[in-house]
The first five atom37 places (N, CA, C, CB, O) and aatype in JSON, in Angstrom:
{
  "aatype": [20, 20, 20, 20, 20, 20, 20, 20, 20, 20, 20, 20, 20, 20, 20, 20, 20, 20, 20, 20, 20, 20, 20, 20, 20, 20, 20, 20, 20, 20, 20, 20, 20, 20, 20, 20, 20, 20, 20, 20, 20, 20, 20, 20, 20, 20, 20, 20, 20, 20, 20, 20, 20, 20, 20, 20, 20, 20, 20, 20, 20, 20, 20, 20, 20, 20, 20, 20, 20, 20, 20, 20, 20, 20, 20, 20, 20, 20, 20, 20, 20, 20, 20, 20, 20, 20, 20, 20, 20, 20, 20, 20, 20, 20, 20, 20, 20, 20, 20, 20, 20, 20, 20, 20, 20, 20, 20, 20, 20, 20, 20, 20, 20, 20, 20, 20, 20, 20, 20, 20, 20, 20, 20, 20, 20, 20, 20, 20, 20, 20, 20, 20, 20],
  "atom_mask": [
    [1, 1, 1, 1, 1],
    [1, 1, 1, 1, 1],
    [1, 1, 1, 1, 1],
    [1, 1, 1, 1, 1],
    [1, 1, 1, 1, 1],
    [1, 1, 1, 1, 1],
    [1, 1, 1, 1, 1],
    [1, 1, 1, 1, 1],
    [1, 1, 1, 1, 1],
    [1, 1, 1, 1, 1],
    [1, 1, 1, 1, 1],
    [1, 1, 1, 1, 1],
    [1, 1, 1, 1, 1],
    [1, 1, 1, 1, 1],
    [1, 1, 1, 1, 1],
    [1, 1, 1, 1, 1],
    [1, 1, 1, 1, 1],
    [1, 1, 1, 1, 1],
    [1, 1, 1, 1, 1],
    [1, 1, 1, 1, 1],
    [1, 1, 1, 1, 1],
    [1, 1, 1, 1, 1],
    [1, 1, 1, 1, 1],
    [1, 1, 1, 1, 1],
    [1, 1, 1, 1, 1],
    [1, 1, 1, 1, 1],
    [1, 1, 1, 1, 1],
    [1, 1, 1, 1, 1],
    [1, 1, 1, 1, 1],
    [1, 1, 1, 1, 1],
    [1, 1, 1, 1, 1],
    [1, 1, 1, 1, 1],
    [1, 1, 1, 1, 1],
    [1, 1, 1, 1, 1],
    [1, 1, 1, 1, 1],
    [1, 1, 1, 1, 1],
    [1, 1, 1, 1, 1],
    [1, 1, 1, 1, 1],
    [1, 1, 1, 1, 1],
    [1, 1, 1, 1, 1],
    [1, 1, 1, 1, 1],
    [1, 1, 1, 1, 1],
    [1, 1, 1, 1, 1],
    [1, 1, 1, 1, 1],
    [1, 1, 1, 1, 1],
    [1, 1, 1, 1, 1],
    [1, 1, 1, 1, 1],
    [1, 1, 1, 1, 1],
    [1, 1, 1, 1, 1],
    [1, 1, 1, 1, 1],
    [1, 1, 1, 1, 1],
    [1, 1, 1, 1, 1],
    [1, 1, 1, 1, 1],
    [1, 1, 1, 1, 1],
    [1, 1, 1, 1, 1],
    [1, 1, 1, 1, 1],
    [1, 1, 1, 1, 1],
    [1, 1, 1, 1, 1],
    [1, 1, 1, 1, 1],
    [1, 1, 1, 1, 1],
    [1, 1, 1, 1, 1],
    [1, 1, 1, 1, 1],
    [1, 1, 1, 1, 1],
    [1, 1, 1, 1, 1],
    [1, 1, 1, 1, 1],
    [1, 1, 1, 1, 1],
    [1, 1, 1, 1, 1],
    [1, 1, 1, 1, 1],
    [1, 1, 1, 1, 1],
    [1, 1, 1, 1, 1],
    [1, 1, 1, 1, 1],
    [1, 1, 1, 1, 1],
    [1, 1, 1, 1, 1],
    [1, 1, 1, 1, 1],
    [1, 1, 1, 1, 1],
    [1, 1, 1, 1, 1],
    [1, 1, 1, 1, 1],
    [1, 1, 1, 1, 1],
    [1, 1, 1, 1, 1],
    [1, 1, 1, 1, 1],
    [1, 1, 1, 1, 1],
    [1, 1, 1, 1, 1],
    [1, 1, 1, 1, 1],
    [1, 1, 1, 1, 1],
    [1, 1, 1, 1, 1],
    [1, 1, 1, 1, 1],
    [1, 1, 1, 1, 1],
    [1, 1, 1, 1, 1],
    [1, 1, 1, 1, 1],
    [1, 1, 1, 1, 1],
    [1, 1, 1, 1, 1],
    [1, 1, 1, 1, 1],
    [1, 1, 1, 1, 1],
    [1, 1, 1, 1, 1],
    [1, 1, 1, 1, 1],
    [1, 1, 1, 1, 1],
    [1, 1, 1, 1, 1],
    [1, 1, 1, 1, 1],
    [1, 1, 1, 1, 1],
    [1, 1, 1, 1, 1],
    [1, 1, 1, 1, 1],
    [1, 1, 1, 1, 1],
    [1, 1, 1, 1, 1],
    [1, 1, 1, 1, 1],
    [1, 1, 1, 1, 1],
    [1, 1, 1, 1, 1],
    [1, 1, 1, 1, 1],
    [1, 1, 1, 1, 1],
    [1, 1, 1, 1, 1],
    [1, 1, 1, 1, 1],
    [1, 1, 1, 1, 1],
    [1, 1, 1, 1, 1],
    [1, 1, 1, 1, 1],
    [1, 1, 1, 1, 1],
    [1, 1, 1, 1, 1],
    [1, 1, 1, 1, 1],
    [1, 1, 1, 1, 1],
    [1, 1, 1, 1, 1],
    [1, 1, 1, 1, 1],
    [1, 1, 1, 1, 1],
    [1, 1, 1, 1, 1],
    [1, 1, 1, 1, 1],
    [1, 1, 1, 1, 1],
    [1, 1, 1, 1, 1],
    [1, 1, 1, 1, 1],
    [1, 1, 1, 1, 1],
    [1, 1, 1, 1, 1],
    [1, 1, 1, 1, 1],
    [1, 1, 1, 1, 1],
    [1, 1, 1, 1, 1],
    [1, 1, 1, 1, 1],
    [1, 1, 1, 1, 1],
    [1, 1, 1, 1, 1]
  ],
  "atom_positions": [
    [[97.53, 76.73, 110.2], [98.57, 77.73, 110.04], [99.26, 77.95, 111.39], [97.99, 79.05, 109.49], [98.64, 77.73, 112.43]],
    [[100.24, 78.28, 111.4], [101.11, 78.06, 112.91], [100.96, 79.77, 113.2], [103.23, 77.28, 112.76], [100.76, 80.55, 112.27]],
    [[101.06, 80.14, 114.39], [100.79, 80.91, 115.7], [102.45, 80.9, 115.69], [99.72, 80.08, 117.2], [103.23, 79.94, 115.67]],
    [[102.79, 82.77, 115.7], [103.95, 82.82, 116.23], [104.27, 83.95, 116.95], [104.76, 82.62, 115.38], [103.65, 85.0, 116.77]],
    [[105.16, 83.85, 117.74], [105.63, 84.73, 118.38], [105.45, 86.35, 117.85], [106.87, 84.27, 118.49], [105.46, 86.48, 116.63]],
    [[105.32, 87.36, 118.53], [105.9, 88.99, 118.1], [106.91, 88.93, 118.93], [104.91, 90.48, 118.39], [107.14, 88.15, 119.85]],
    [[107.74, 90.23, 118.34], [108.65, 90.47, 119.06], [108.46, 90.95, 120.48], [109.26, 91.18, 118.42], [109.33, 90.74, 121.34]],
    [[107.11, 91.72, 120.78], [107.1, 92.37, 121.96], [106.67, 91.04, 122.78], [106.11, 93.75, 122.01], [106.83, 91.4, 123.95]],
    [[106.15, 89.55, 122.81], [106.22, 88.37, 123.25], [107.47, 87.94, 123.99], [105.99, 87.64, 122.25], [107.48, 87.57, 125.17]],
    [[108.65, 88.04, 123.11], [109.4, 87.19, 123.0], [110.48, 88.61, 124.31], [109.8, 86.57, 121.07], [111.62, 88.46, 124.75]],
    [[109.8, 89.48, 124.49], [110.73, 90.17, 125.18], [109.83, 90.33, 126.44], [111.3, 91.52, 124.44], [110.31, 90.45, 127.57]],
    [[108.22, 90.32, 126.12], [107.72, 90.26, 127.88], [108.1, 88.68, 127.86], [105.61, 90.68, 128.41], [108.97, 88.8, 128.73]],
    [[108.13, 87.58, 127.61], [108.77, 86.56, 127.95], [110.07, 86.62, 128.79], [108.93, 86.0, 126.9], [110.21, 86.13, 129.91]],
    [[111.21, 87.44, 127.92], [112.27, 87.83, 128.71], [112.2, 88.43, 130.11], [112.86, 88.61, 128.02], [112.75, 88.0, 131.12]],
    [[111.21, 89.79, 129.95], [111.0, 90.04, 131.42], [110.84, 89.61, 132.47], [110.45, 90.41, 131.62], [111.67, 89.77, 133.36]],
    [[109.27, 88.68, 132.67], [109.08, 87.9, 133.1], [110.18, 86.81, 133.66], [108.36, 87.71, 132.42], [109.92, 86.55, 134.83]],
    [[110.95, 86.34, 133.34], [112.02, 85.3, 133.54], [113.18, 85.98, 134.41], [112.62, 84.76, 132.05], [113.96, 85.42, 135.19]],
    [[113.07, 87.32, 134.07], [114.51, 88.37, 134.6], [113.4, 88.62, 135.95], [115.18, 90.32, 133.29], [114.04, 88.69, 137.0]],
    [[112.32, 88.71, 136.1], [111.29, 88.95, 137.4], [111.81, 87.63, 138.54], [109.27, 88.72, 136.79], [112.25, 87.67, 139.69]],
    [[111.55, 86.63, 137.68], [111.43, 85.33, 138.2], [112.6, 85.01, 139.28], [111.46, 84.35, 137.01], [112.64, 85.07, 140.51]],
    [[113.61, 84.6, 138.18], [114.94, 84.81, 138.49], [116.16, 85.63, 138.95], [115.13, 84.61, 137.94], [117.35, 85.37, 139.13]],
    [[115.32, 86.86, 139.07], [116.48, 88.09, 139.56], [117.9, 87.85, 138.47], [117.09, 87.77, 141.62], [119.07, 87.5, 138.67]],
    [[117.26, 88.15, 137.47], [118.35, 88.43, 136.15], [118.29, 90.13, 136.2], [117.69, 87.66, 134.29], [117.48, 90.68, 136.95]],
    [[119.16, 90.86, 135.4], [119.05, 92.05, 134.65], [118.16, 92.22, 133.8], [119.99, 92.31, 134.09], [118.11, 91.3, 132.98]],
    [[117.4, 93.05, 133.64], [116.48, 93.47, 132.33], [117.39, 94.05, 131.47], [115.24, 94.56, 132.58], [118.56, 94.34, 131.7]],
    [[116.71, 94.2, 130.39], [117.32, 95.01, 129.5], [117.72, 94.29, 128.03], [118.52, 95.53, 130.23], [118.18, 93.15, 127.95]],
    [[117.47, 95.14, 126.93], [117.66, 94.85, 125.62], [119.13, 95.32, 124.94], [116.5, 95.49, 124.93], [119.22, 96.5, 124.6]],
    [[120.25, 94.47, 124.75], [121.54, 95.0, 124.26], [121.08, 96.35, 122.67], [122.63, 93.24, 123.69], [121.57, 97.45, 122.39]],
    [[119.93, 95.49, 121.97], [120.33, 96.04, 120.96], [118.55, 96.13, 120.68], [121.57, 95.19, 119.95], [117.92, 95.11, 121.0]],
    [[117.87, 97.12, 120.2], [116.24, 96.22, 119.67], [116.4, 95.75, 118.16], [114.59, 97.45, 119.66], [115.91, 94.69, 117.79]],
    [[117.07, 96.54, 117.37], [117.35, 95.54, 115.79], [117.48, 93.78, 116.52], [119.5, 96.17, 114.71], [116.52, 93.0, 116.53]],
    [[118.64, 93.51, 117.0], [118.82, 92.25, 117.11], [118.21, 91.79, 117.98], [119.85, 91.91, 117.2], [118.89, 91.05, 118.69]],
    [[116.97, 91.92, 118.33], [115.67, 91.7, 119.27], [114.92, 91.5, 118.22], [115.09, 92.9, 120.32], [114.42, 90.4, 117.98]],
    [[114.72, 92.86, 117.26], [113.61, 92.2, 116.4], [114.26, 91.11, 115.01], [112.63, 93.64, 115.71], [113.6, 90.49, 114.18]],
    [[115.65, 91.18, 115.15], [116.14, 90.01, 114.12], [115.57, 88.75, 114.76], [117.93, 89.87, 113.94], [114.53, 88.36, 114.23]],
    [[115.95, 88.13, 115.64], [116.24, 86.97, 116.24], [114.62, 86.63, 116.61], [117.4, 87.12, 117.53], [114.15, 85.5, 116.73]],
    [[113.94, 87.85, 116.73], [112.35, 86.97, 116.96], [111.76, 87.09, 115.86], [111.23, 87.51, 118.1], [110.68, 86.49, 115.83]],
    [[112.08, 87.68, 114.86], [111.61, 87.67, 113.98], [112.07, 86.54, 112.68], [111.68, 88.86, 113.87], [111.34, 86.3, 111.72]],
    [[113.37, 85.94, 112.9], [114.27, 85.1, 112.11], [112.65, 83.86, 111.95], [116.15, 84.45, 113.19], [111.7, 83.96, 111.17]],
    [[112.78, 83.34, 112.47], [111.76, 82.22, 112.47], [110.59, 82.32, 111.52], [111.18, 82.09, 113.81], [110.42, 81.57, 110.55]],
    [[110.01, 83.07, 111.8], [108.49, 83.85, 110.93], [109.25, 83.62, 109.24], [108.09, 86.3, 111.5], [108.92, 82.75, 108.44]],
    [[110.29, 84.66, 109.05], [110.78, 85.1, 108.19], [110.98, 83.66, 107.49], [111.85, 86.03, 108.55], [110.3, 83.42, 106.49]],
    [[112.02, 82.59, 108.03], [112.44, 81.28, 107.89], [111.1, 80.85, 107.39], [113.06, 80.53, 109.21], [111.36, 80.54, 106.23]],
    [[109.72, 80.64, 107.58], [109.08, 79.99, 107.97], [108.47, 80.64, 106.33], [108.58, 80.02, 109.54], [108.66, 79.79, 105.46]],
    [[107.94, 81.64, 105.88], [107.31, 81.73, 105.16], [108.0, 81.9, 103.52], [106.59, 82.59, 105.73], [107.65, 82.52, 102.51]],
    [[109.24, 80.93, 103.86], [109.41, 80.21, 102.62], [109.31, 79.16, 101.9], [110.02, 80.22, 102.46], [109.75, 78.87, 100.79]],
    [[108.4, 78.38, 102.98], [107.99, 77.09, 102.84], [106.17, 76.65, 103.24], [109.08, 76.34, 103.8], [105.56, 77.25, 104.12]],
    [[105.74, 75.9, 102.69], [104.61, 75.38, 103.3], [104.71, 74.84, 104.78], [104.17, 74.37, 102.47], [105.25, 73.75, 104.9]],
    [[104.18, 75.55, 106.09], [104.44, 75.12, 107.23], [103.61, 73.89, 107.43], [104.26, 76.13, 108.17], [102.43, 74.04, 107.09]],
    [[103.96, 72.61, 107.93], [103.25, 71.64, 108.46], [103.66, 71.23, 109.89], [103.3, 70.59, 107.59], [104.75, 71.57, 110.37]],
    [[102.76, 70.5, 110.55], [102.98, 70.3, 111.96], [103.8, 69.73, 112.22], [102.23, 69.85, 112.59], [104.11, 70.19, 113.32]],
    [[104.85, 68.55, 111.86], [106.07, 67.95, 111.51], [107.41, 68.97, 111.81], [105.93, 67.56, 109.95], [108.56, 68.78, 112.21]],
    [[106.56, 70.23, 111.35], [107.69, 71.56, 111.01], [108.19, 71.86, 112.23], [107.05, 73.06, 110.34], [109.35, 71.84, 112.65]],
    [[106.97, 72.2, 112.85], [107.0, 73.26, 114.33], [108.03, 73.25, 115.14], [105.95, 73.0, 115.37], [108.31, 74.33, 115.65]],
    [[109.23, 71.57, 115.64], [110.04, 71.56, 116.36], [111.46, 72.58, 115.82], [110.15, 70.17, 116.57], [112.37, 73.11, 116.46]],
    [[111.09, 72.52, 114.09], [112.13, 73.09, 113.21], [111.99, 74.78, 113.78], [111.75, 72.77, 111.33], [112.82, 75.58, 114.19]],
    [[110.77, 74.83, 113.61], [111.19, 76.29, 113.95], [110.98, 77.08, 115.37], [110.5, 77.07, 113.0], [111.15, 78.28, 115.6]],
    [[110.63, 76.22, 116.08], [111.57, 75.97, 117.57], [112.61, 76.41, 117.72], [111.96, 74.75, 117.94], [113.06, 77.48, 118.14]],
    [[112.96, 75.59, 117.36], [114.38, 75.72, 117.45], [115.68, 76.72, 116.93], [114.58, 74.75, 117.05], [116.87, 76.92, 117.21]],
    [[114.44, 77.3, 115.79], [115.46, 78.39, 115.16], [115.09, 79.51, 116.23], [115.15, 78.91, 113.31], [116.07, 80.22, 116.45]],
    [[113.85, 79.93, 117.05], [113.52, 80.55, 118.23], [115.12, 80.61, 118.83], [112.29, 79.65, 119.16], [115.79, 81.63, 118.97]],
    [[115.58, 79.07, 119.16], [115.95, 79.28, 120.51], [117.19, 79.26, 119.91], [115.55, 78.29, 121.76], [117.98, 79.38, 120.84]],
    [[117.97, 79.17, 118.61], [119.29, 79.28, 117.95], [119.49, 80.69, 117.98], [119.39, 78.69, 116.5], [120.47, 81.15, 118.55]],
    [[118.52, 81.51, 117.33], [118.66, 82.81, 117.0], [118.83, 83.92, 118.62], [117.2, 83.11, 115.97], [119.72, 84.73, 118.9]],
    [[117.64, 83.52, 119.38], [117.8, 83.78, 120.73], [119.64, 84.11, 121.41], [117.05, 82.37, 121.36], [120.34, 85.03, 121.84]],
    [[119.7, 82.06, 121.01], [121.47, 82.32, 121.68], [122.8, 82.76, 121.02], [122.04, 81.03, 122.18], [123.88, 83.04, 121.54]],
    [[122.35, 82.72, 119.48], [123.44, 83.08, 118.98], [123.23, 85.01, 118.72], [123.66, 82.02, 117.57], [124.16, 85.71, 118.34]],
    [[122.44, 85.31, 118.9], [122.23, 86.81, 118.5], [122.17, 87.79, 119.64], [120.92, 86.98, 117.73], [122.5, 88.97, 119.57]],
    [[121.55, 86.94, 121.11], [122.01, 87.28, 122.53], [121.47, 88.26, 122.19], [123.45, 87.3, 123.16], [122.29, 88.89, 121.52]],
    [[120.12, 89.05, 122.28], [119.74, 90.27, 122.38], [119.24, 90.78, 123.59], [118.96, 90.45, 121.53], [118.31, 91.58, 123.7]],
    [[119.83, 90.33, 124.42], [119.17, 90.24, 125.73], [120.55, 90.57, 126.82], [118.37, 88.54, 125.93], [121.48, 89.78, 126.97]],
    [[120.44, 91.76, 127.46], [122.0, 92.07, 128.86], [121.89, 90.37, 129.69], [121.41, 94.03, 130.72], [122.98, 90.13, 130.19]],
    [[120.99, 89.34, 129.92], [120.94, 88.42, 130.57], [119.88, 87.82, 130.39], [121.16, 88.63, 131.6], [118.79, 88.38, 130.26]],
    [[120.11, 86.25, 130.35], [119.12, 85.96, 130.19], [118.62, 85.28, 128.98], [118.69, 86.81, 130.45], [117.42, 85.04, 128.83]],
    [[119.75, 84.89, 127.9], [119.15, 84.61, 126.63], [118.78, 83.09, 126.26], [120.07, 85.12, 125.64], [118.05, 82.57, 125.41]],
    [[119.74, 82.52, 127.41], [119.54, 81.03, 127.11], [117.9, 80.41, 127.93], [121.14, 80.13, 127.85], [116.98, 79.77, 127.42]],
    [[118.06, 80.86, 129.22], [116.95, 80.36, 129.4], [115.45, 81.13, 128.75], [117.03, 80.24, 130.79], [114.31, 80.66, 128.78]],
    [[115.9, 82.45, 128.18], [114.64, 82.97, 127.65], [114.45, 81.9, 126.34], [114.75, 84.74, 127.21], [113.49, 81.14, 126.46]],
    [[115.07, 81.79, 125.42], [115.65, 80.63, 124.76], [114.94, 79.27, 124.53], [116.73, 80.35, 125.45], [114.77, 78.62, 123.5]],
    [[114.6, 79.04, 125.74], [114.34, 77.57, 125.82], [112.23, 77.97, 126.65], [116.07, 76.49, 127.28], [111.38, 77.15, 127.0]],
    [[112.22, 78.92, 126.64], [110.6, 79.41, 127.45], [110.28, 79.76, 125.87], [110.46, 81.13, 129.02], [109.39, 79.22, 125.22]],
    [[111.27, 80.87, 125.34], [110.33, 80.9, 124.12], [109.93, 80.29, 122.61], [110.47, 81.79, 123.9], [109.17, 80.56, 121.68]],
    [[111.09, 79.14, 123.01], [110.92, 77.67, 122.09], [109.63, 76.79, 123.11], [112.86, 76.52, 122.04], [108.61, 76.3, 122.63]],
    [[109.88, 76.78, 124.03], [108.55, 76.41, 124.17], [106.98, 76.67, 124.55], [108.75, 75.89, 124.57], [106.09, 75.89, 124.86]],
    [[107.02, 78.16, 124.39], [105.93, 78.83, 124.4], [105.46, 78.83, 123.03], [106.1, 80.09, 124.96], [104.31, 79.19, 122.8]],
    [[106.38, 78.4, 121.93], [105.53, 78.61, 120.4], [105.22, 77.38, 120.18], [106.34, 79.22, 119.0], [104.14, 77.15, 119.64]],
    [[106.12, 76.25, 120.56], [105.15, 74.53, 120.23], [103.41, 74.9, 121.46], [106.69, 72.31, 121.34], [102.4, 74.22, 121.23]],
    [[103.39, 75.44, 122.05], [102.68, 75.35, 122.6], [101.37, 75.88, 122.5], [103.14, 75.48, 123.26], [100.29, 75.42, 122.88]],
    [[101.76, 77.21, 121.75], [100.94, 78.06, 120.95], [100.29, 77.23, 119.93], [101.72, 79.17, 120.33], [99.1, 77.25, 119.64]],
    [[101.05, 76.61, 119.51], [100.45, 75.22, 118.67], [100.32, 74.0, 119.04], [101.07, 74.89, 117.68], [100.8, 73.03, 118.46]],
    [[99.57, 74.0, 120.14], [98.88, 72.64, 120.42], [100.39, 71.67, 120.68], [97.74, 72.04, 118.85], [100.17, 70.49, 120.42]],
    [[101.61, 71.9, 121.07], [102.62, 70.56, 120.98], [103.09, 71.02, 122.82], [104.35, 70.67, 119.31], [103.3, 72.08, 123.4]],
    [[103.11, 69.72, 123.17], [104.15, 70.03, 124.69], [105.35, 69.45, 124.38], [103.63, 69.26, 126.3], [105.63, 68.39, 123.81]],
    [[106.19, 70.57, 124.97], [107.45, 69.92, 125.03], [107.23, 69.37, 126.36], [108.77, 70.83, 124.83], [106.53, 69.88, 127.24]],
    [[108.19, 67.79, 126.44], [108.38, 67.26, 127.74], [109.88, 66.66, 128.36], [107.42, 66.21, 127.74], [110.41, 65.62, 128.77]],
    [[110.13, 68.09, 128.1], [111.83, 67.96, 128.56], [111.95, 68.87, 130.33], [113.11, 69.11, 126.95], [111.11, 69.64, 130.82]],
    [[113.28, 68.41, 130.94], [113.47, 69.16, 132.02], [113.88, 70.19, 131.8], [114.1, 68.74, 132.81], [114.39, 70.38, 130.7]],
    [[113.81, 71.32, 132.79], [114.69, 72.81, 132.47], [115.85, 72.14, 132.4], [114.74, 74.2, 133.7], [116.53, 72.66, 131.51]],
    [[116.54, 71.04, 133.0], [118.42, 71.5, 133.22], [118.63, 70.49, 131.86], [119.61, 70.8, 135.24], [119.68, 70.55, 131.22]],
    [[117.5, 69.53, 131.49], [117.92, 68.83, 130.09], [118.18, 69.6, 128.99], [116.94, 67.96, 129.58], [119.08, 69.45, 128.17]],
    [[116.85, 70.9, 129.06], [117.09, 72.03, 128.26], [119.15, 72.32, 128.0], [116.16, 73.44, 129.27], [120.17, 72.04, 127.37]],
    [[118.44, 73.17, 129.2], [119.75, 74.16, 129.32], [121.3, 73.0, 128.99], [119.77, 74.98, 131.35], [122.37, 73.51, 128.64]],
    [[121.17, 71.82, 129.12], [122.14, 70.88, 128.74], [122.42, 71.28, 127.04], [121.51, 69.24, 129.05], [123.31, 72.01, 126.6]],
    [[121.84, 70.88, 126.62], [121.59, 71.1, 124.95], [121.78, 72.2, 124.71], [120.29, 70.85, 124.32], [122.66, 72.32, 123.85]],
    [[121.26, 73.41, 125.16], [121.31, 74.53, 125.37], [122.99, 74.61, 124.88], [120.76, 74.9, 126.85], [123.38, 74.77, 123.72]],
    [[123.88, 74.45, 126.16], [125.67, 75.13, 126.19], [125.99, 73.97, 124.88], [127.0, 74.78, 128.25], [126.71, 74.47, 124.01]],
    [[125.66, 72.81, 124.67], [125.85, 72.21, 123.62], [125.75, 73.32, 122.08], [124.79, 71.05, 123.78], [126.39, 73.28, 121.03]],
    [[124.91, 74.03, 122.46], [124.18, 74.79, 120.62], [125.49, 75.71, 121.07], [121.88, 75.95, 120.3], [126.39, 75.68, 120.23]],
    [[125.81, 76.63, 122.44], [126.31, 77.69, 122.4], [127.74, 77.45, 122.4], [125.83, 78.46, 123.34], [128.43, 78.46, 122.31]],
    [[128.29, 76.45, 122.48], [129.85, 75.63, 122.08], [129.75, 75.43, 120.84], [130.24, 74.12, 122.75], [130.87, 75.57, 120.35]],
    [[128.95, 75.16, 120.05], [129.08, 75.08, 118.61], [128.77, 73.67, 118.29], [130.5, 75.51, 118.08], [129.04, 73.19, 117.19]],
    [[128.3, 73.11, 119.08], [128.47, 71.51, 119.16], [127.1, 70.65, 118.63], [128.78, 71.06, 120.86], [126.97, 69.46, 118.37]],
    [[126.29, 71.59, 118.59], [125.0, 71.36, 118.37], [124.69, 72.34, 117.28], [124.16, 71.47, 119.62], [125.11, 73.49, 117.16]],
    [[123.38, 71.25, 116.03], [123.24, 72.5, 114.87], [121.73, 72.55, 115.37], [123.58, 72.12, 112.84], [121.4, 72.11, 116.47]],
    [[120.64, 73.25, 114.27], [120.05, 73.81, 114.72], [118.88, 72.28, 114.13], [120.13, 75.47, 114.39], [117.84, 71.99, 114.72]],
    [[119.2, 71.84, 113.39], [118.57, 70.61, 112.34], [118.65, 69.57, 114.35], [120.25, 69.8, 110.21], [117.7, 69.09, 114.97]],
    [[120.08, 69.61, 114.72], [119.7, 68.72, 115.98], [118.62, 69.27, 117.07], [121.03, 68.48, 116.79], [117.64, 68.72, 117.57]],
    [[119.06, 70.27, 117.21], [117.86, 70.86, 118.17], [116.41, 70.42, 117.81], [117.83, 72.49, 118.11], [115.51, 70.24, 118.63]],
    [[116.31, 70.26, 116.4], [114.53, 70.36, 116.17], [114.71, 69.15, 116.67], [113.56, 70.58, 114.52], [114.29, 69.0, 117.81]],
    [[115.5, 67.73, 115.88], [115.09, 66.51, 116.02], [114.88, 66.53, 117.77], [116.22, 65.42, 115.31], [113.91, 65.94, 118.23]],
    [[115.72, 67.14, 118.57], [115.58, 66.8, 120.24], [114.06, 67.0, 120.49], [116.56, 67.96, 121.37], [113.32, 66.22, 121.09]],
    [[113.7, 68.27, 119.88], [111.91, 68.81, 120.47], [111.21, 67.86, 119.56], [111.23, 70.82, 120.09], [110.05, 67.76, 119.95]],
    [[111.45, 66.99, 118.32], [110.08, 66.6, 117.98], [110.34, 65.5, 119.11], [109.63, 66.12, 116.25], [109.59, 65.47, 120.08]],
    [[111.67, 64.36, 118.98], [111.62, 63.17, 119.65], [110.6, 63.77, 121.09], [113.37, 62.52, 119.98], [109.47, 63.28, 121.16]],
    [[110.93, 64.55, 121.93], [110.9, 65.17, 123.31], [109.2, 65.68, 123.43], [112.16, 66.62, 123.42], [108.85, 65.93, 124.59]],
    [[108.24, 65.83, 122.46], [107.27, 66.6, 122.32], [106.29, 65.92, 122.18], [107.36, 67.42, 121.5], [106.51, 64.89, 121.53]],
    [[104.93, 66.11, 122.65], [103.46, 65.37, 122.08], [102.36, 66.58, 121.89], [102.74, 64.09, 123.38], [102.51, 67.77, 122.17]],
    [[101.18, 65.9, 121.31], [100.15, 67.49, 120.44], [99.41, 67.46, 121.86], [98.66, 67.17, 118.46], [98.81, 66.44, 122.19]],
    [[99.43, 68.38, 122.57], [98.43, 68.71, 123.39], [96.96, 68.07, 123.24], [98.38, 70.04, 123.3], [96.35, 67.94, 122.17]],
    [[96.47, 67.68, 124.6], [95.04, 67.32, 124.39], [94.14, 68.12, 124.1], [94.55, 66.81, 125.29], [94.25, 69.33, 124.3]],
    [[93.28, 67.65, 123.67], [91.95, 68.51, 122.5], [90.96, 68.08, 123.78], [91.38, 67.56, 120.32], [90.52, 67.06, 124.3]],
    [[90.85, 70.35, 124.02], [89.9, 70.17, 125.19], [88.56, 70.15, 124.53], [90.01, 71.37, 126.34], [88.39, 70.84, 123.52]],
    [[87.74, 69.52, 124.95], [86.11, 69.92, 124.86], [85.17, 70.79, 124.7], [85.68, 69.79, 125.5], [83.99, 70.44, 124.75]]
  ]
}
């Protein structure tokens, strides 16, 4: 069964990153905080989840993230930490660069990219974590 995000995750994630980076803190809206982290879950339990799935809903993480912007700063790269903090949660590494990210990234936020491409980028881009001992 897949491991997912809460909302209060997906916003100390945000923090953290606004620490990192000397971004702004701050939540524009918390409805569209708890839409956008919550979209995925919601997405997710209309279907039988399989491991095949996980890049799919990745990616709706990091769609909902940029298109719903619930965040004063900070949404794209939170975006792309908390798409890959949930393959990870489930045993998958992503093995992409931050700026390959964030490439794809202004691609989704131009409109240029759907969300069906995003998954295919994280499964091609991804392997199952090693099985520790």
């Amino acid at each position: 069964m897949a491991r997912f995000l809460s909302v209060d995750q997906v916003f100390q994630t945000q923090v953290h990153l606004c620490e990192t980076y000397g971004m702004n803190r701050g939540v524009r809206s918390q409805a569209i905080l708890r839409q956008a982290a919550l979209r995925p879950f919601d997405m997710a339990q209309t279907a039988q989840i399989h491991h095949e799935d996980l890049p799919l809903i990745a990616a709706h993480y990091a769609v909902s993230l940029v298109q719903l912007q619930p965040f004063a700063e900070g949404n794209v790269v939170t975006a792309f930490a908390v798409a890959h903090q949930f393959l990870f949660m489930n045993d998958v590494l992503l093995n992409v660069q931050e700026q390959q990210f964030v490439d794809k990234m202004m691609l989704l936020v131009g409109g240029e990219l759907t969300v069906e491409q995003l998954a295919n980028y994280f499964a091609d881009y991804s392997d199952p974590l090693p099985v520790q001992l």
